[in-house]
RODO-2510 file (C-alpha; in nm, 4 decimals, decimal comma):
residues 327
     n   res          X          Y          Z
     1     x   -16,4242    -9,9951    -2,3507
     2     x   -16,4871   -10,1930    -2,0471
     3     x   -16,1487   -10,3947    -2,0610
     4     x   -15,9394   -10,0262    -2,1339
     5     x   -16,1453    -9,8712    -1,7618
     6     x   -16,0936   -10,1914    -1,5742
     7     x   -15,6855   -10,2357    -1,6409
     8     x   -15,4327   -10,0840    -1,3733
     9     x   -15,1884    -9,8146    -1,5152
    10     x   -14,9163    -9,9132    -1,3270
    11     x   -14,6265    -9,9270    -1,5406
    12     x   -14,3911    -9,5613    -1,6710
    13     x   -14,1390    -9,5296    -1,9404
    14     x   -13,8737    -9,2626    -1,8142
    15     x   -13,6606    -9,0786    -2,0664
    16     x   -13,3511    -8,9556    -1,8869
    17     x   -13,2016    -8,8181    -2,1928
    18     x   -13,2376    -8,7416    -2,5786
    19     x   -12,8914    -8,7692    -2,6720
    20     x   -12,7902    -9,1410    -2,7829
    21     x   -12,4353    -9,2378    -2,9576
    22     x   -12,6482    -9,4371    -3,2595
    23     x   -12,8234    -9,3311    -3,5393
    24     x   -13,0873    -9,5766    -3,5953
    25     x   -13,2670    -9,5544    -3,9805
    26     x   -13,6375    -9,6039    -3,7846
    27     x   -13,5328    -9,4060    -3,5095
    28     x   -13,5816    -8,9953    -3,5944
    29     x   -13,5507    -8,7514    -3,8512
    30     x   -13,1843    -8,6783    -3,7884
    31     x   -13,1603    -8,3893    -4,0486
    32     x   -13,4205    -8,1684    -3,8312
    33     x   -13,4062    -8,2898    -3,5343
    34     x   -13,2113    -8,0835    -3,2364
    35     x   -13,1281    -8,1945    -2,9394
    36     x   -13,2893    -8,0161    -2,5990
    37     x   -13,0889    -7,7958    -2,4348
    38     x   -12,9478    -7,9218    -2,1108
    39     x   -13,1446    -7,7096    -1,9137
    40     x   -13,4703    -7,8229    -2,0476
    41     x   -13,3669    -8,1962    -1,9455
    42     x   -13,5057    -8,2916    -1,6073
    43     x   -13,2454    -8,3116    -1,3390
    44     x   -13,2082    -8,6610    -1,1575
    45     x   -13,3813    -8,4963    -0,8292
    46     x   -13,6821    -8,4169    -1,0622
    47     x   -13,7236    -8,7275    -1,2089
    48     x   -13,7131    -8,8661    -0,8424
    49     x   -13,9839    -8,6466    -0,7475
    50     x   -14,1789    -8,7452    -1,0271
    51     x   -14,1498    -9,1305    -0,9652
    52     x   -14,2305    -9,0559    -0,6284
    53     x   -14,5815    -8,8649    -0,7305
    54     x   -14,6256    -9,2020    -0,9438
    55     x   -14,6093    -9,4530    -0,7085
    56     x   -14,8857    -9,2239    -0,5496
    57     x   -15,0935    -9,2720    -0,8798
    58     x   -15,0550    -9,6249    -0,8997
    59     x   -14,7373    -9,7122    -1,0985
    60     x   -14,5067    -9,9650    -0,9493
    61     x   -14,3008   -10,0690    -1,2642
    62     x   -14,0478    -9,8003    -1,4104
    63     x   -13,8591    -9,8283    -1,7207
    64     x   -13,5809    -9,5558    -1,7599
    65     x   -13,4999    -9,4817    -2,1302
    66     x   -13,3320    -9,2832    -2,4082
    67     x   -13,2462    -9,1433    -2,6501
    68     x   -12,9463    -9,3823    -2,4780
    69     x   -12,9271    -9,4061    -2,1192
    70     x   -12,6100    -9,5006    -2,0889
    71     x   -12,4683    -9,1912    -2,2179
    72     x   -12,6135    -8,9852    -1,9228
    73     x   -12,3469    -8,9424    -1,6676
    74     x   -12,4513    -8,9895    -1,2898
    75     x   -12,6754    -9,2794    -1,3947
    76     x   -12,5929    -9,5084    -1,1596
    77     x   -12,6715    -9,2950    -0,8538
    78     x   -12,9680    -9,2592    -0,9485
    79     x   -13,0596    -9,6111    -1,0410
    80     x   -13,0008    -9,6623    -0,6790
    81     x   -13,2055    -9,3840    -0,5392
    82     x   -13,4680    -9,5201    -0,7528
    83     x   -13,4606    -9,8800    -0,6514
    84     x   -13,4956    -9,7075    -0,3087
    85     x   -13,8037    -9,5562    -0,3928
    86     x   -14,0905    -9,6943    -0,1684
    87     x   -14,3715    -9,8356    -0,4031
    88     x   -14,1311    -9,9169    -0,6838
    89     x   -14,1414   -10,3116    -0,7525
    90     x   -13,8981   -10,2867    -1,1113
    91     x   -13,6777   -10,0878    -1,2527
    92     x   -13,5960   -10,1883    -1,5675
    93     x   -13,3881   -10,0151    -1,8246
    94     x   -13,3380   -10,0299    -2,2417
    95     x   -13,0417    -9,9569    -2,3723
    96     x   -12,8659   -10,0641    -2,7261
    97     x   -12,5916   -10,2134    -2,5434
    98     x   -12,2789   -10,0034    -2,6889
    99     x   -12,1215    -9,9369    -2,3452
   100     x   -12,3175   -10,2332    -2,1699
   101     x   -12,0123   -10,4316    -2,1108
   102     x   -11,8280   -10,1446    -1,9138
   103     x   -12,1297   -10,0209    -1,7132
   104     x   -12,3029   -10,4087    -1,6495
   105     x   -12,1591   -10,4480    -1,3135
   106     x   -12,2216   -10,1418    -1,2306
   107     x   -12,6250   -10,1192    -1,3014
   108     x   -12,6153   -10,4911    -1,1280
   109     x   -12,4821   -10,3822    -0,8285
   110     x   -12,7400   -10,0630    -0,8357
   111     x   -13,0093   -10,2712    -0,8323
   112     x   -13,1019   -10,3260    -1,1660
   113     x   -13,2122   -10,7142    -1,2914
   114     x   -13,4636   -10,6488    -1,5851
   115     x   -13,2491   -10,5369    -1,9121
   116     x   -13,3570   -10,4718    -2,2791
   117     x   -13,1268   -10,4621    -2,5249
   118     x   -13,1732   -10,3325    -2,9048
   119     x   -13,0228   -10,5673    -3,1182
   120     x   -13,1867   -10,5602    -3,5191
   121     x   -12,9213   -10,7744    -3,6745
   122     x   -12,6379   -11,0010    -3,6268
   123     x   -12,3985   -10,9112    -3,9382
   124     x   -12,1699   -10,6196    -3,8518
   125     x   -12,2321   -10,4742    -4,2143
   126     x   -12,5775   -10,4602    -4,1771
   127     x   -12,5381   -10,3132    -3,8113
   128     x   -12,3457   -10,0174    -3,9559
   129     x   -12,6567    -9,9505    -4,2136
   130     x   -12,9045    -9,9563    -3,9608
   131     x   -12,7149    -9,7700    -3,7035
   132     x   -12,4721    -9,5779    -3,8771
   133     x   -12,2342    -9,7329    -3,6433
   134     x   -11,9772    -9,9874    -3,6423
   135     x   -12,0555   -10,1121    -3,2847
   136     x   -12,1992   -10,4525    -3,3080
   137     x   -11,8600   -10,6814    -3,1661
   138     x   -11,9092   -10,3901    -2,8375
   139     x   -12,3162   -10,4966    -2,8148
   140     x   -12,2811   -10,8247    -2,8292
   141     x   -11,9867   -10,8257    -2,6115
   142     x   -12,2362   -10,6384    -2,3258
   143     x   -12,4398   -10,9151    -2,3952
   144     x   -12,2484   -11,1842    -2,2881
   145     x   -12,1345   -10,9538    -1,9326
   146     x   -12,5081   -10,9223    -1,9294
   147     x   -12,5458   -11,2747    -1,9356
   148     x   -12,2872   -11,3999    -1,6890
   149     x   -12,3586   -11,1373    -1,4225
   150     x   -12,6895   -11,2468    -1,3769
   151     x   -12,9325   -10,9788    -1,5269
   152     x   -13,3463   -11,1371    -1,5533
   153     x   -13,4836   -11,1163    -1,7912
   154     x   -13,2707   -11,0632    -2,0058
   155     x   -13,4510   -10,9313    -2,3865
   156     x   -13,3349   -10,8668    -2,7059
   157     x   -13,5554   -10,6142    -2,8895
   158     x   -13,5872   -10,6542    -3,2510
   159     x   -13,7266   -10,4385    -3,4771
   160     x   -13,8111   -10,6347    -3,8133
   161     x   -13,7757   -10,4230    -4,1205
   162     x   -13,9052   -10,5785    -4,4536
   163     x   -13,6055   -10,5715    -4,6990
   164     x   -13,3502   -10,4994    -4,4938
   165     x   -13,3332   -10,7405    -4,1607
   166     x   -13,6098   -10,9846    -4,2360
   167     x   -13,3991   -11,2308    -4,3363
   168     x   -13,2420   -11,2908    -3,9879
   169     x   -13,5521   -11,3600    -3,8080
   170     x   -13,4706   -11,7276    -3,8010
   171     x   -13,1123   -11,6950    -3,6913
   172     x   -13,1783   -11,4248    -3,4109
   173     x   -13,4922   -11,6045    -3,2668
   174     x   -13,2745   -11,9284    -3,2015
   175     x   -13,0568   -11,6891    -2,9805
   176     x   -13,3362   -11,8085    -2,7358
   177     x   -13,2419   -12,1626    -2,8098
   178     x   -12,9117   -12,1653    -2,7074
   179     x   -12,9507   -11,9061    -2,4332
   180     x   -13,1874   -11,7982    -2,2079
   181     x   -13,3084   -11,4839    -2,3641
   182     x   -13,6170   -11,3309    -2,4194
   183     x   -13,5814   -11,2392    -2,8212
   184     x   -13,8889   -10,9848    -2,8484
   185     x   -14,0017   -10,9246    -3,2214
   186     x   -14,1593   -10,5991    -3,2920
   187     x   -14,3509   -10,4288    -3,6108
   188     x   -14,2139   -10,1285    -3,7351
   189     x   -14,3996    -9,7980    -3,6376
   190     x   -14,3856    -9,4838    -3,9102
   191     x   -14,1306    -9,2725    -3,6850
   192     x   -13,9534    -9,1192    -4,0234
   193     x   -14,1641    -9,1246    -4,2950
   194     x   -14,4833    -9,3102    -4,4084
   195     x   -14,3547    -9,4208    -4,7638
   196     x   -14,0407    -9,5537    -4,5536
   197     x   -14,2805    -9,7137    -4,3249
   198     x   -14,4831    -9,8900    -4,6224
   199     x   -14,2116   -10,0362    -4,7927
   200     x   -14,0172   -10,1626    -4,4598
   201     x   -14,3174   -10,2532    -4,2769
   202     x   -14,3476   -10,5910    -4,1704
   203     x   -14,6501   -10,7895    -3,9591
   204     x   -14,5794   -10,9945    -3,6481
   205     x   -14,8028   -11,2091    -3,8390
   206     x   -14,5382   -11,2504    -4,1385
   207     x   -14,2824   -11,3046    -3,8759
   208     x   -14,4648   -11,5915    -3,6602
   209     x   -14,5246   -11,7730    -3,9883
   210     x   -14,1869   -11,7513    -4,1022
   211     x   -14,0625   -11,8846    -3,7445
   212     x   -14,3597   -12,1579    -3,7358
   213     x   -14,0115   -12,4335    -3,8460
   214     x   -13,8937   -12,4052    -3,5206
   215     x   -14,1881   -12,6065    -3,3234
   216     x   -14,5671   -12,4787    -3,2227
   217     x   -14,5031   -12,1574    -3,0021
   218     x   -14,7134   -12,2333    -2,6244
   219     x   -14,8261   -11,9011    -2,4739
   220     x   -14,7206   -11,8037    -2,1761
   221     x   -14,9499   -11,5807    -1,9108
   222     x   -14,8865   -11,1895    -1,8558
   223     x   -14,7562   -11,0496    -1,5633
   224     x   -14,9932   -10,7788    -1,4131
   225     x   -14,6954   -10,5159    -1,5324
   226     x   -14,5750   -10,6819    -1,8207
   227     x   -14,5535   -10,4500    -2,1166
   228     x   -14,6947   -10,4717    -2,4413
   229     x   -14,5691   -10,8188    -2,5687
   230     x   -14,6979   -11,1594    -2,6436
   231     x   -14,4865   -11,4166    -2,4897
   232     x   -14,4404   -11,7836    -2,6252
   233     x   -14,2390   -12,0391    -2,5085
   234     x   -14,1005   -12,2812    -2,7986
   235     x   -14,0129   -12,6141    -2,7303
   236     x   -13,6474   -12,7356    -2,6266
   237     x   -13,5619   -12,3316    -2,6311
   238     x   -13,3739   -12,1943    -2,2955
   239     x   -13,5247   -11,9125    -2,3342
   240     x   -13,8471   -11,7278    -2,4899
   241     x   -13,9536   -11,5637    -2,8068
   242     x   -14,2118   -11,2686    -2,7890
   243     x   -14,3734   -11,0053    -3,0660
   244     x   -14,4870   -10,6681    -3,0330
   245     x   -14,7244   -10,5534    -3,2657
   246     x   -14,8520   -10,1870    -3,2641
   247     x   -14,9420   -10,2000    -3,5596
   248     x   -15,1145   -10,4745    -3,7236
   249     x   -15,2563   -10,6194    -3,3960
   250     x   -15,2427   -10,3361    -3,1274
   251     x   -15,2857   -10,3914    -2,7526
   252     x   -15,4703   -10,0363    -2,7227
   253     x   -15,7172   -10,1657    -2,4861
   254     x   -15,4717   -10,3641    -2,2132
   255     x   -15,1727   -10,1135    -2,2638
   256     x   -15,0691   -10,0123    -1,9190
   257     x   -14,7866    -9,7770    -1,9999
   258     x   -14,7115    -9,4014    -1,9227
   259     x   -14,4594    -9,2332    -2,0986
   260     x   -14,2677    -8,8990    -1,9749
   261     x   -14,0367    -8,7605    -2,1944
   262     x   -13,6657    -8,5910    -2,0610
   263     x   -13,8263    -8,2604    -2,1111
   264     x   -14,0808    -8,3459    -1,8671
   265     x   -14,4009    -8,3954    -2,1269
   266     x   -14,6286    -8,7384    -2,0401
   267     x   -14,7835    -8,8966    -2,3083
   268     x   -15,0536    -9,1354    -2,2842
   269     x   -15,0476    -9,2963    -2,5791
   270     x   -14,7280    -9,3419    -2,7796
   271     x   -14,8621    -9,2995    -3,1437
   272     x   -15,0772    -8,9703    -3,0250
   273     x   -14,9556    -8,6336    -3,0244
   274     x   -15,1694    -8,5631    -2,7013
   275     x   -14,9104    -8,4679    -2,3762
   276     x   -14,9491    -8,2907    -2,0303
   277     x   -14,6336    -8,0855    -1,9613
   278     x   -14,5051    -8,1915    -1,5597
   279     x   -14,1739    -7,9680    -1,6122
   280     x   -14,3837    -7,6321    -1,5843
   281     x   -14,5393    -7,6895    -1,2416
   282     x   -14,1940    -7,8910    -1,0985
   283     x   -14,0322    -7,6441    -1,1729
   284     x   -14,2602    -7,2985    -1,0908
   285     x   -14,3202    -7,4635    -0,7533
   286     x   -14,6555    -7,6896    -0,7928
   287     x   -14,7156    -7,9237    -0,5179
   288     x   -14,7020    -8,2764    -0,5273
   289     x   -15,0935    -8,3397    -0,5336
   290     x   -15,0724    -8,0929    -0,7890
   291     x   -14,8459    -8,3039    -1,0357
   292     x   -15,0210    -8,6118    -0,8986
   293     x   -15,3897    -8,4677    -1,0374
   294     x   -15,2072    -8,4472    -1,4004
   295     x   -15,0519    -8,7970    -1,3274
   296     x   -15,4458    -8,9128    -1,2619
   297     x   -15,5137    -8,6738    -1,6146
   298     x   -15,2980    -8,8089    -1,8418
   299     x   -15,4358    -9,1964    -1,6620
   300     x   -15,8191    -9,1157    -1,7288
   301     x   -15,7119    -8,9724    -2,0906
   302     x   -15,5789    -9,3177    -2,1954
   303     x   -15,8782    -9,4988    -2,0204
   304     x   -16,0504    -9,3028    -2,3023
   305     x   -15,8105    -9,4638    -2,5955
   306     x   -15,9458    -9,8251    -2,6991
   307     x   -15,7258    -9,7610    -3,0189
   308     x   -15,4865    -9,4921    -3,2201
   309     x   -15,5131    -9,3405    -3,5815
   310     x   -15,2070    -9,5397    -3,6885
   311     x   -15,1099    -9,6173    -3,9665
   312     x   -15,4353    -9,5061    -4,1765
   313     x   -15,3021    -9,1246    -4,1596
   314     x   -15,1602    -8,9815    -4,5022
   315     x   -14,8120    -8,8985    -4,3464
   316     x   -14,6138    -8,9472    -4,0291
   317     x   -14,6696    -8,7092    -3,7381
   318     x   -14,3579    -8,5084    -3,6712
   319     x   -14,3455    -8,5057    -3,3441
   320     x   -14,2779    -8,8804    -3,3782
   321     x   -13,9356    -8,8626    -3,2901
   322     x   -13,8165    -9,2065    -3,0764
   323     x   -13,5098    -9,0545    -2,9615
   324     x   -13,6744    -8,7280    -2,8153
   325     x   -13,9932    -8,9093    -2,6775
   326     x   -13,7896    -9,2110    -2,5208
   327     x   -13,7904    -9,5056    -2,6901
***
């Protein structure tokens, strides 16, 4: 309990959106879910404000998320507004890389350095299963533009699925060999069902092991916003390999993270139904010290959280939906 009071919330997920042009197998439940009305999305001059009223309560990294990001028109406007932001020392942003090569320069030139990019598998058959999309020549191409305009880090998120993908760990880890990527492993979390989530489920343990041929992994030392990954540098690599583990090993106690949804809901804990609404008082005329005391709530809420219920519960939460919560 001591290490969760003592660590510095300083870093917030942004969802700008719940729409996204893939339809990822972990992702949602696509037969109920329904997308937000526009009008209950937060407008780019709210989510300004409410960066703003962060900075206040301590955060200085922000991570702007999906659904996809990239489908949200006016996006990079207000990536530049936000780099603009006083306080603000990152902005990052996740996308899965679909229209990446046709919007890279752009985010570049608006400020943006520090890129994630979803990437589960490098065969174009298998992409379509996962993603029910036959996009994987247009991700990888966004890679390379990522690559060659500059963009650090630059991180590949993987998310391992036992039977389906597991099989590629090898090859898409030595992406880090021959480039200088950061290939980020991460466990499966039950976001669609718990019997799917048994049977696909996979430990970062499982996944070190199986990469243990490739040379002893050397840690390397967290950044005082770096997110919830272990980082490893592997000998004669360019780049880094790191593994994300919820799950099996999970980082309750030094997780630093925020997350507001595009509705305008912050969560303090991912895998926890618990969320303070922000869009009610933005919106009904609540001050800024207002929003900033449920900022400071939803902060002393996950002090309390030295772990979450996951996965020991009989079936998967439905309000577990990646695409609506932000990913």
């Amino acid at each position: 309990m001591e290490e969760a009071a003592s660590r510095q919330i300083n870093y917030l997920r942004m969802s700008i959106t719940d729409r996204c042009n893939l339809r990822c197998v972990y992702c949602t439940y696509w037969k109920e879910w329904q997308k937000q009305p526009a009008a209950e999305i937060l407008r780019y001059e709210e989510l300004l404000r409410l960066a703003a009223v962060a900075v206040e309560a301590g955060v200085r990294k922000v991570r702007i998320t999906g659904g996809e990001p990239l489908v949200r028109r006016g996006l990079v406007g207000f990536l530049q507004k936000l780099n603009r932001l006083p306080g603000i020392d990152q902005v990052c942003l996740t996308t899965n890389g679909v229209l990446l090569r046709e919007l890279a320069p752009d985010l570049y030139n608006a400020g943006v350095r520090h890129l994630n990019v979803s990437l589960d598998t490098l065969k174009r058959d298998r992409y379509r299963r996962i993603t029910g999309s036959d996009n994987l020549p247009a991700v990888m191409a966004g890679l390379r533009q990522a690559a060659s305009l500059g963009f650090h880090p630059l991180k590949i998120n993987c998310v391992v699925l036992r039977g389906i993908n597991d099989d590629e760990v090898l090859d898409i880890a030595r992406l880090a060999r021959e480039y200088p990527l950061q290939v980020r492993f991460i466990e499966l979390m039950p976001t669609t069902s718990q019997p799917w989530w048994q049977r696909h489920f996979l430990s970062m343990a499982e996944v070190r092991r199986r990469l243990a041929v490739l040379g002893p992994l050397e840690p390397l030392t967290r950044e005082a916003t770096a997110g919830p990954a272990r980082n490893f540098r592997v000998p004669g690599f360019q780049g880094e390999l790191g593994f994300i583990s919820p799950m099996s090993e999970h980082h309750c106690p030094t997780c630093n993270r925020l997350r507001l949804s595009s509705d305008g809901k912050i969560r303090p804990c991912l895998l926890e139904s618990q969320e303070l609404d922000l869009k009610e008082p933005l919106r009904q005329g609540g001050s800024d010290s207002f929003i900033g005391f449920l900022f400071q709530e939803a902060i002393r809420l996950k002090h309390r959280k030295t772990s979450h219920s996951l996965p020991c519960m009989g079936s998967c939460p439905q309000d577990l939906s990646m695409v609506s919560i932000g990913g």
